[in-house]
Short mmCIF file of the C-alpha atoms (twelve columns), coordinates in Angstrom:
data_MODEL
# 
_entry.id   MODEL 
# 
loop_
_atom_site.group_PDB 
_atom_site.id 
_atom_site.type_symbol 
_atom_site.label_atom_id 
_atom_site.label_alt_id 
_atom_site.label_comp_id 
_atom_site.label_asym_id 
_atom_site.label_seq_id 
_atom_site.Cartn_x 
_atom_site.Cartn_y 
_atom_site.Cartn_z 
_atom_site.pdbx_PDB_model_num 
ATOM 1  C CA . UNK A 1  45.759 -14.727 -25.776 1 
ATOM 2  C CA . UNK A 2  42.531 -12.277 -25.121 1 
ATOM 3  C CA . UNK A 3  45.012 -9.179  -24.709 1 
ATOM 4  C CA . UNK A 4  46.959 -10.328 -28.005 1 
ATOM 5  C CA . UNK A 5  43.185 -10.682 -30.266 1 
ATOM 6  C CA . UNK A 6  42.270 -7.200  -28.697 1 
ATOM 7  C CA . UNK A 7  45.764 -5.499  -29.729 1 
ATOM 8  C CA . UNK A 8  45.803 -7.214  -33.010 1 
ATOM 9  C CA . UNK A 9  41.805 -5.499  -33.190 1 
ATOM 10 C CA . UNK A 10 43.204 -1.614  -32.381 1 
ATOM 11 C CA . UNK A 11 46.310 -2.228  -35.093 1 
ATOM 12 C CA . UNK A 12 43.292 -3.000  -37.815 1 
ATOM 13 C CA . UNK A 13 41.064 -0.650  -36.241 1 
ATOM 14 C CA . UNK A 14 43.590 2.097   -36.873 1 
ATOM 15 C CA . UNK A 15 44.756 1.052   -40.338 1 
ATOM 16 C CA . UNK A 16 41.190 0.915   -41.015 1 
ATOM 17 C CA . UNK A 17 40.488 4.396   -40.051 1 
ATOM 18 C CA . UNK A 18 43.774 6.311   -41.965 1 
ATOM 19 C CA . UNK A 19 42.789 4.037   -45.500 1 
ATOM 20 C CA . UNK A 20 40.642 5.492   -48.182 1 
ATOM 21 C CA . UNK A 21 39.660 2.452   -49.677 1 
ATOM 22 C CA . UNK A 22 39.626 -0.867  -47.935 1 
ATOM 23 C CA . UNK A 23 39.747 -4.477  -49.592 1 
ATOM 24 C CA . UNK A 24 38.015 -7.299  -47.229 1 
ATOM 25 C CA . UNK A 25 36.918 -10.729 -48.243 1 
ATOM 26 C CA . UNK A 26 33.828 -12.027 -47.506 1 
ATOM 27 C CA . UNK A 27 31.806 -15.296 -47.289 1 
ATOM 28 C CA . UNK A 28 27.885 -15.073 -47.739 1 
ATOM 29 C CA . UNK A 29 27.029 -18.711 -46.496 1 
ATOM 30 C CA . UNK A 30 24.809 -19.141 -43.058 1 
ATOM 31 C CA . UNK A 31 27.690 -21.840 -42.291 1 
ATOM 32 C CA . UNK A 32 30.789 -21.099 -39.814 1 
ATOM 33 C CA . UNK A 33 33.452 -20.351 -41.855 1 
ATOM 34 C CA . UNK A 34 36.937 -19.963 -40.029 1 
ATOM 35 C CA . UNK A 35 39.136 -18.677 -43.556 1 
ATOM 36 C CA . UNK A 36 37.040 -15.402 -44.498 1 
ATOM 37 C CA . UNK A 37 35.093 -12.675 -42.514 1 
ATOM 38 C CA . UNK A 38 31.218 -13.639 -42.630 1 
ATOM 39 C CA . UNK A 39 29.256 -11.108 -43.590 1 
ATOM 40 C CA . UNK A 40 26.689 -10.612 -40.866 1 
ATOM 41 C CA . UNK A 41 29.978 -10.191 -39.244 1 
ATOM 42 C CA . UNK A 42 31.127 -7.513  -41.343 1 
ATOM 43 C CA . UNK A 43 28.073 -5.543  -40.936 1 
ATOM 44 C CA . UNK A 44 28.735 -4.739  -37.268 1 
ATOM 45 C CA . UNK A 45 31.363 -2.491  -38.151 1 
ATOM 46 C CA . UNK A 46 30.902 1.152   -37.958 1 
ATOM 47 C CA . UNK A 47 29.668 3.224   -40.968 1 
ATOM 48 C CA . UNK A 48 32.713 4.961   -41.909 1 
ATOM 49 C CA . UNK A 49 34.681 1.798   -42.291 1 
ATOM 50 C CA . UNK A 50 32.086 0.169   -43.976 1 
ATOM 51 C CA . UNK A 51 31.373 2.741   -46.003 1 
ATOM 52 C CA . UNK A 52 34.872 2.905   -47.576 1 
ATOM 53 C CA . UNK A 53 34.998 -1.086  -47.722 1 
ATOM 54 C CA . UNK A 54 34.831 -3.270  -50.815 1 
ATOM 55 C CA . UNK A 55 34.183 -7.229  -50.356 1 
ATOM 56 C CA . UNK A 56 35.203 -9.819  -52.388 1 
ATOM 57 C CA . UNK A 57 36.308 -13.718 -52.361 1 
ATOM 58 C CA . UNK A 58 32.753 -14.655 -52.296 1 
ATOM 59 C CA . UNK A 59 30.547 -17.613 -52.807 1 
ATOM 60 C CA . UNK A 60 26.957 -16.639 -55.268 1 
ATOM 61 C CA . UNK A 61 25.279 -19.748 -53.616 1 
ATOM 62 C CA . UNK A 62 22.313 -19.642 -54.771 1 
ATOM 63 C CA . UNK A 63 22.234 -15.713 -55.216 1 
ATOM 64 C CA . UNK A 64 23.354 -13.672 -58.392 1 
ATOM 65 C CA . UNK A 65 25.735 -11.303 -58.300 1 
ATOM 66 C CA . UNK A 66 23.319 -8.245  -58.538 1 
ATOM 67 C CA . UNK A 67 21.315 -9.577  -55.545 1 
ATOM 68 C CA . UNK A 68 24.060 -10.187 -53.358 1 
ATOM 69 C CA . UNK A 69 25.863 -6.125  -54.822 1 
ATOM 70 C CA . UNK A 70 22.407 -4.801  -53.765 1 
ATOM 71 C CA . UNK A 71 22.417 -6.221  -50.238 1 
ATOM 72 C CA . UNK A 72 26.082 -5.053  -49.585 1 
ATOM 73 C CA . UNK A 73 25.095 -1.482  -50.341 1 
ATOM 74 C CA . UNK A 74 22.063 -1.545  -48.882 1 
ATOM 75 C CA . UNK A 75 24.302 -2.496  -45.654 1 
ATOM 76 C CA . UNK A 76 26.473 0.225   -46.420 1 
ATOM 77 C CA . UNK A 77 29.529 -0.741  -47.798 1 
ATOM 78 C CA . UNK A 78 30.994 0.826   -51.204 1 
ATOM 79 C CA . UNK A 79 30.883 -1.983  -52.986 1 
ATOM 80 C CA . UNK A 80 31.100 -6.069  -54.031 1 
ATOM 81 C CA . UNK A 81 34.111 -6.589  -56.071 1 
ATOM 82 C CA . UNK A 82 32.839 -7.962  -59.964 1 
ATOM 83 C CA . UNK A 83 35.667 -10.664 -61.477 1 
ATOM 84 C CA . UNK A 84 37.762 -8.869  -63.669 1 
ATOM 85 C CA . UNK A 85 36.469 -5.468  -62.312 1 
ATOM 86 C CA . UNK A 86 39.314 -2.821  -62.248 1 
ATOM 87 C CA . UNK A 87 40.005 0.250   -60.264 1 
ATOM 88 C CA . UNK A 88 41.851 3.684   -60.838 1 
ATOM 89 C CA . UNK A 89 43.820 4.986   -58.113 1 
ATOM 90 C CA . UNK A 90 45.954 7.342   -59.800 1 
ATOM 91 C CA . UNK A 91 43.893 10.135  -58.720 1 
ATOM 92 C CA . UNK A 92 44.189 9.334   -55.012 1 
ATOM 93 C CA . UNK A 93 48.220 9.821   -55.321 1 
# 
């Protein structure tokens, strides 16, 4: 099972690494959660992933959305996903 979680890791890995903009939901609460990526967990990743990485599927808590958007970037990543928020990628064809 170990050498099956590790290969499953280097086939992400390298997706990761050839996309231009990465999609990755996200849960903010302290709590083990075993459906979405936890974002203290997120944050390990290297900066060029990150950096290309937008989260959503998110819980506010107790948080707005502005305070939990500044804390994403601050980490790094390009971005926290807005409901209803569009995006353009007709000039990446």
């Amino acid at each position: 099972m170990l050498k099956e979680k590790q290969k499953i890791k280097k086939e992400i890995t390298e997706a990761w690494d050839k996309a231009e903009v990465i999609f990755h939901d996200c849960e903010f609460a302290e709590y083990p959660n075993s459906v979405h990526a936890q974002f203290h967990q997120l944050k390990t990743l290297n900066v060029e992933t990150k950096r290309k990485m937008w989260l959503y599927h998110y819980s506010l808590g107790a948080r707005t959305y502005e305070e939990l958007e500044s804390e994403v970037i601050e980490a790094g990543f390009a971005g926290l996903v807005k409901r209803g928020q569009e995006f353009d990628f007709r000039e990446m064809i």
